[in-house]
N, C-alpha and C positions, 0 to 999 in steps of 0.2 A: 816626651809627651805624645809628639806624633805616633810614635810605635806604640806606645800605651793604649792609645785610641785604636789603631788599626786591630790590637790583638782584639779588645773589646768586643767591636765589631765583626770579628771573627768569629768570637765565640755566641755572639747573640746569630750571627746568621745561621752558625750551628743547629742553636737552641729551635730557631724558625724548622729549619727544615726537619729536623725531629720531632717535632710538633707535628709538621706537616704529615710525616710519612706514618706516625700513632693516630690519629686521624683519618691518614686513610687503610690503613689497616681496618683500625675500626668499626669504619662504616662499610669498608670488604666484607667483613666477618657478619655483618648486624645485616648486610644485605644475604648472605648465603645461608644465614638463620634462616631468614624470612622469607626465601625462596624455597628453600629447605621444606619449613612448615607449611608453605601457601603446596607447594606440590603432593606433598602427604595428604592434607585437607580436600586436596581438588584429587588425587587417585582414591582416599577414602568414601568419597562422597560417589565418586564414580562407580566403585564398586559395590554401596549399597543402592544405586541405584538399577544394574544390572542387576542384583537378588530380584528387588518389585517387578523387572518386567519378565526376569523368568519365572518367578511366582505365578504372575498371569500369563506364560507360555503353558505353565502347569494345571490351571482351572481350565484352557483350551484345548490342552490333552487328554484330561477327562470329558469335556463334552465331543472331544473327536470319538472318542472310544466307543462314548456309549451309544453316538449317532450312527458306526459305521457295525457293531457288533453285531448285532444281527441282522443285517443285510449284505450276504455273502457277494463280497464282490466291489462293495463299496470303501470306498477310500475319502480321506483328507489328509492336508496336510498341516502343521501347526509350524510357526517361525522362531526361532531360535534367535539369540544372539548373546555368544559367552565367550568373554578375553580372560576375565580375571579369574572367574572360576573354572571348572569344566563337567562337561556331561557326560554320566557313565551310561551305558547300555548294555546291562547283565543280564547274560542270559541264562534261564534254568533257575537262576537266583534261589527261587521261593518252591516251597513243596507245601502244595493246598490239597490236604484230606479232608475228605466228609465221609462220617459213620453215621449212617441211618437207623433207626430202631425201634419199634411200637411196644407201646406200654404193655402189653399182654402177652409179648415175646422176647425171651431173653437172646434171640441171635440177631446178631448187626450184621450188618453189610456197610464193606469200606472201599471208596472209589479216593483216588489220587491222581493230581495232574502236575506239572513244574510249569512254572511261567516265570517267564522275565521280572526285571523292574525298571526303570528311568529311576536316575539318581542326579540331582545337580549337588554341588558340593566347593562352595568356596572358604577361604580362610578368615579366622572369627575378626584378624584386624579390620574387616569390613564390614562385618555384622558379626553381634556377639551377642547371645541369649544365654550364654553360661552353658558349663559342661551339664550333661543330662538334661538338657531343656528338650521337650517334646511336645507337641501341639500340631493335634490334627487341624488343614485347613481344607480340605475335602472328605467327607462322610466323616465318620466315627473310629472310635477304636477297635469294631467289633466287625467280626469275620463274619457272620451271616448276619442276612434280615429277612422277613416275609412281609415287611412294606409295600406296596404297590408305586409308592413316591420315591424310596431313597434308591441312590445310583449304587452303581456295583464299585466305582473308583475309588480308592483310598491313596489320598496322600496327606504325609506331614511333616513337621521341620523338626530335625532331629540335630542338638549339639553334642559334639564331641570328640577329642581329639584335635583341639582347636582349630577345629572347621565346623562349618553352619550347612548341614544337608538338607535336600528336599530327596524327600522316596517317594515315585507314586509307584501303584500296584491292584490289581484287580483284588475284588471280596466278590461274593458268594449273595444267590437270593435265593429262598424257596418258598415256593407257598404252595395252595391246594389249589388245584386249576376247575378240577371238573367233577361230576359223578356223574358215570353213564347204571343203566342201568342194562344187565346181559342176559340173557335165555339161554339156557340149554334144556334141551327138552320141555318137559313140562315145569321145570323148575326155571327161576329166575333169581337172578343175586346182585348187589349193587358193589361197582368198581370206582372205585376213590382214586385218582390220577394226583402227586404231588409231582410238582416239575422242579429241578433242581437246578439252577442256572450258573454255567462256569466260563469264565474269559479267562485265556490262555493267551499272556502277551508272548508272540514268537519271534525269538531276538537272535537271528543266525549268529551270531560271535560277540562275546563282549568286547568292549572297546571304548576307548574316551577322544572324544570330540570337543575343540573348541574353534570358533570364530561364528560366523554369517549361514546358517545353514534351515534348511526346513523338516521336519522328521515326519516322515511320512507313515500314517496307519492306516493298516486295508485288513479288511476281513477278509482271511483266503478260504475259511467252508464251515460248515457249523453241523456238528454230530451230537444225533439224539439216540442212547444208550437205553433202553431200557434192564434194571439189571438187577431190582428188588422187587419182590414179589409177595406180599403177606396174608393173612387171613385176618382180619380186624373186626371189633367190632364197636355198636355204637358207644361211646364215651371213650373210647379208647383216643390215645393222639400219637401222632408220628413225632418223635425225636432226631433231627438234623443237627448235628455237631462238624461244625467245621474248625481244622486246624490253622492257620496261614502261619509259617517261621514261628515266632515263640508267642503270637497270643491264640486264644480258643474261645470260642462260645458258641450259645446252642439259641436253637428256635423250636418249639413246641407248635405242632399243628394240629388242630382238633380234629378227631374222625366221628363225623354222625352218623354213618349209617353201617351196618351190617355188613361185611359179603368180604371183600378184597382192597389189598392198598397196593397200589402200582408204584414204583419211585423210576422216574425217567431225567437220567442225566445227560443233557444238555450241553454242549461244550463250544464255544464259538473261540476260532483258531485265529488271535488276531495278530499281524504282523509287523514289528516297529521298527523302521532300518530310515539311515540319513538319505 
């Protein structure tokens, strides 16, 4: 009997410690879940929070541009901060043509410049808008304006390739500046001045950056072309078509008076390096 008991007790102790060691397997495994997921949730949560603040690195990069553009010389700096994503700085990127043209004449004139872009770009596990998701959140979708208000900066959030990009990139203004009116001799004729406005972002080498950094933009000179030249007259209007990459659109500027149209292209050379 005694030996009868002693196996007993053998085998219940057994029983115990197998218990024990299912148990703590268990709650090994149910901890490494949970560590698991709480680290995912906390690098997920991380990483859509670095999108929002370089989102608004991106609305500060447009108001740097448009503060330092035409003041040759002038500079800011705008502050960075990217682990999970990173920032491209393409240079040449983009080919922006504008053909000019007045209603009463079938020959155009076509001016072209290349400029850079700033590109952020992280992957969708952090932010996901779906493939083809686009949405401007600086200006519009359209390459020119003759607003007096809207800015020249265009940026938007483009998905694809399961990643979540920000593009910014310069657009195009034109509008009718002035009418002087000229004499030669006894005759006198009225000249229509349309100014043509262009930001060339100038990106010495592409490259991608990531951590703690400031990007710096300085206007290094601003060149005014004069390079179209027409005879117009009143009801007539000037046609500006600008290209940028794959979209196009035009702005129509009315001509009142008689005599000549000037088109003066404008080009401010601005420069973005870390």
């Amino acid at each position: 009997m005694s030996k009868t008991r002693t196996l007993k007790d053998c085998r219940r102790a057994v029983s115990y410690a197998i218990s024990a060691v299912i148990i703590a397997g268990t709650t090994i495994a149910l901890v490494v879940v949970a560590l698991t997921y709480a680290y995912q949730t906390i690098e997920q949560q991380q990483g859509a929070s670095e999108y929002k603040v370089v989102k608004n690195s991106f609305l500060a990069l447009d108001d740097a541009v448009a503060s330092t553009a035409w003041k040759a010389g002038s500079s800011r700096s705008v502050r960075f901060s990217v682990s999970r994503g990173e920032l491209w700085l393409l240079k040449d990127e983009l080919s922006i043509t504008v053909n000019v043209t007045t209603s009463n004449n079938p020959t155009s004139f076509s001016f072209q410049i290349q400029s850079g872009i700033v590109k952020y770009s992280i992957s969708s596990k952090y932010v996901n808008f779906g493939e083809d998701y686009e949405e401007y959140f600086v200006g519009e979708n359209i390459t020119v304006t003759n607003s007096s208000t809207a800015g020249f900066g265009r940026a938007y959030i483009k998905g694809a390739g399961g990643r979540v990009n920000l593009i910014f990139y310069p657009a195009v203004k034109a509008m009718k500046t002035s009418v002087v009116q000229v004499k030669e001799g006894s005759d006198s004729y009225n000249v229509t001045y349309v100014d043509v406005w262009l930001i060339e972002l100038d990106i010495e080498r592409t490259s991608i950056v990531r951590g703690e950094f400031d990007l710096k933009v300085e206007c290094m000179n601003i060149t005014t072309l004069q390079n179209f030249d027409s005879t117009v007259s009143e009801g007539d209007y000037c046609t500006v078509n600008v290209q940028i990459g794959d979209l196009e659109s035009s702005v129509n500027i009315p001509i009142n008076h008689n005599g000549r149209m000037v088109v003066n292209f404008i080009v401010s050379e601005v420069r973005v390096e870390i």
